[in-house]
C-alpha positions in Angstrom: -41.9 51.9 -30.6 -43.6 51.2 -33.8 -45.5 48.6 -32.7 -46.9 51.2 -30.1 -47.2 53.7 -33.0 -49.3 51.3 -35.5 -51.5 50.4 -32.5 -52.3 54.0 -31.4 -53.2 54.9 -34.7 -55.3 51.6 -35.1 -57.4 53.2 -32.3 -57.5 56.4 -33.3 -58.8 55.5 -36.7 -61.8 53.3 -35.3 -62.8 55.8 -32.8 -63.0 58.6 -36.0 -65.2 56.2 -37.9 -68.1 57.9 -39.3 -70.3 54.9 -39.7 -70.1 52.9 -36.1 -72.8 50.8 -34.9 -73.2 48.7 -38.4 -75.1 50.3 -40.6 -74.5 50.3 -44.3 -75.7 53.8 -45.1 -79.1 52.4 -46.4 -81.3 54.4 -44.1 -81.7 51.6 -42.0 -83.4 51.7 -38.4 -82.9 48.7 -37.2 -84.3 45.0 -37.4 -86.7 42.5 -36.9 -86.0 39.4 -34.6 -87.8 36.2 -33.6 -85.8 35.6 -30.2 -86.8 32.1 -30.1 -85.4 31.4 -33.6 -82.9 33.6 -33.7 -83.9 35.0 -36.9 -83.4 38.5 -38.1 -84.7 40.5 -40.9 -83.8 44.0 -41.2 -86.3 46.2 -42.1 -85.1 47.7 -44.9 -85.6 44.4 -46.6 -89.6 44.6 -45.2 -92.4 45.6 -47.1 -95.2 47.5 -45.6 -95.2 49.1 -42.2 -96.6 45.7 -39.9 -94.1 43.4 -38.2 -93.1 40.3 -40.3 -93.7 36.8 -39.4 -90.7 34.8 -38.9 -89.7 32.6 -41.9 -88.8 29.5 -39.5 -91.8 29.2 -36.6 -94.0 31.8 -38.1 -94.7 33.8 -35.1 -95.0 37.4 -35.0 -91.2 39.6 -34.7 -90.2 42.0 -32.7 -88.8 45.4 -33.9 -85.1 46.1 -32.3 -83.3 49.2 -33.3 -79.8 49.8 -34.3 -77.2 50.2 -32.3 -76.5 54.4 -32.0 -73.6 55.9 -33.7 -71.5 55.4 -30.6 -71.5 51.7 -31.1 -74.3 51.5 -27.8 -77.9 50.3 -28.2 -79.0 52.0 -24.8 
C-alpha cells in the first residue's frame, strides 16, 4: 500500500505545482523558432521588439508562445 501511497502523492504534488508549462519565473512569453532548423531562442534573451534571424540558416523566426499554466499551448 505504500507504493500506492508514494504514487498518489507524486500526482498530487505535480498537479499543485505553481509554475507548469516551463517557465522559469523570468517574465517570459514564449520563444522564437526557425522550424526548419529547429532552433529556438527565447525571447527574453532578444533585444529589441523585431523577430530574430536564425543563427544557423539566417532566415527570419517565428514567435511561439508558452505553453499556459495548465501545461496546454491551445
Amino acid at each position: 500500500m505504500e507504493f500506492v501511497s508514494n504514487l498518489r502523492e507524486t500526482l498530487k504534488a505535480s498537479t499543485e505545482s505553481a509554475n507548469r508549462g516551463g517557465g522559469t519565473g523570468d517574465n517570459s512569453k514564449g520563444a522564437y523558432w526557425c522550424h526548419d532548423c529547429a532552433e529556438r531562442i527565447r525571447d527574453v534573451d532578444v533585444e529589441g521588439e523585431n523577430s530574430p534571424d536564425c543563427p544557423d540558416c539566417g532566415a527570419a523566426m517565428e514567435f511561439e508562445r508558452s505553453p499556459s499554466s495548465t501545461g496546454c499551448a491551445c
